[in-house]
N, C-alpha and C positions, 0 to 999 in steps of 0.2 A: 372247713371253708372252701376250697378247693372242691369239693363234693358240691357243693351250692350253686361254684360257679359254674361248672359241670351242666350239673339240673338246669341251671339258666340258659346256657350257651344253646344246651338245644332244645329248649322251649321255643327259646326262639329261630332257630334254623326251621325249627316247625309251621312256627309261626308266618313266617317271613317266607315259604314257599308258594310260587305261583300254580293253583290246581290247572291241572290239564282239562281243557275241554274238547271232546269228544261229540263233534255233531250229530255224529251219526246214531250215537244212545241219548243225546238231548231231544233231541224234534221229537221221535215215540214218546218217550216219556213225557214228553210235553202233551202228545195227544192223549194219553191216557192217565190223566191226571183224575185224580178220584171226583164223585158226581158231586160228595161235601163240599168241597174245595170250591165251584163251579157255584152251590147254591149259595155261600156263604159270601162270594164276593157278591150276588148280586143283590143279600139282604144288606150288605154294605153302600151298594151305591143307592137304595132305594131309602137308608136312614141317612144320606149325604144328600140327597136331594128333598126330602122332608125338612132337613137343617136347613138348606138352602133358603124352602117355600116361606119356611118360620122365620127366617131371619128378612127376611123382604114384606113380608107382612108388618114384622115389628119396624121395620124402618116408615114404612107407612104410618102407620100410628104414631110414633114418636122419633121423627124426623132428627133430631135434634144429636 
């Protein structure tokens, strides 16, 4: 039991630590973010705005 609470205790010490951020290796990595990543949001906001057109269209039609 003792061993469990052990395992526990720093589970959570793990858990519960605040990561360090370092700006100076986020911004590059932030510019060099892969070209997927870049196409993938914008096939996202292109099916978010399609939902959008279809949901204002169906409001049209059946108001109600």
């Amino acid at each position: 039991m003792l061993k469990n609470l052990i395992r526990a205790f720093l589970i959570f010490r793990l858990e519960l630590r605040q990561p360090s951020l370092d700006l100076e290796l986020f911004f590059p990595s932030w510019l060099h973010r892969p070209a997927i990543h870049i196409i993938l949001e914008e096939k996202k906001e292109e099916k978010e705005k399609q939902r959008e057109h279809l949901l204002l269209k169906l409001d049209e039609v059946y108001p109600f």
